[in-house]
C-alpha angles and dihedrals in degrees: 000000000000140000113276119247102283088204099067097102124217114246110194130090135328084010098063120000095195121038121195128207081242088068102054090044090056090044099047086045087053088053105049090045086058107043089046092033092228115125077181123025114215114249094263093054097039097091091057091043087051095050102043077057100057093042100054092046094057082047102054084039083065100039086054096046103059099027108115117215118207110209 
């Protein structure tokens, strides 16, 4: 198995303090580019990229949402 994408940034505290929808939806892209190895689905595949993307950005939204950090 390979290395997972490096440029996929953290986004919880004390790495980001606020984090944007914008960032879980640039983070969840990343991620699917990388796992299906398309930067651009072709158009027959564009509707299933779309929608693991949007999947997986509601679900870091959530993950984000009820993770506790301890300081």
């Amino acid at each position: 198995m390979g290395n997972m994408c490096r440029s996929i940034k953290t986004l919880r505290p004390p790495f980001e303090e606020v984090v944007t929808d914008e960032d879980y939806y640039a983070a969840a892209l990343q991620y699917v580019r990388k796992v299906s190895g398309f930067r651009k689905p072709a158009a027959h595949n564009q509707e299933a990229f779309d929608r693991a993307v949007a999947t997986i950005t509601t679900a870091t939204a959530e993950l984000m949402s009820t993770l506790q950090v301890r300081r």
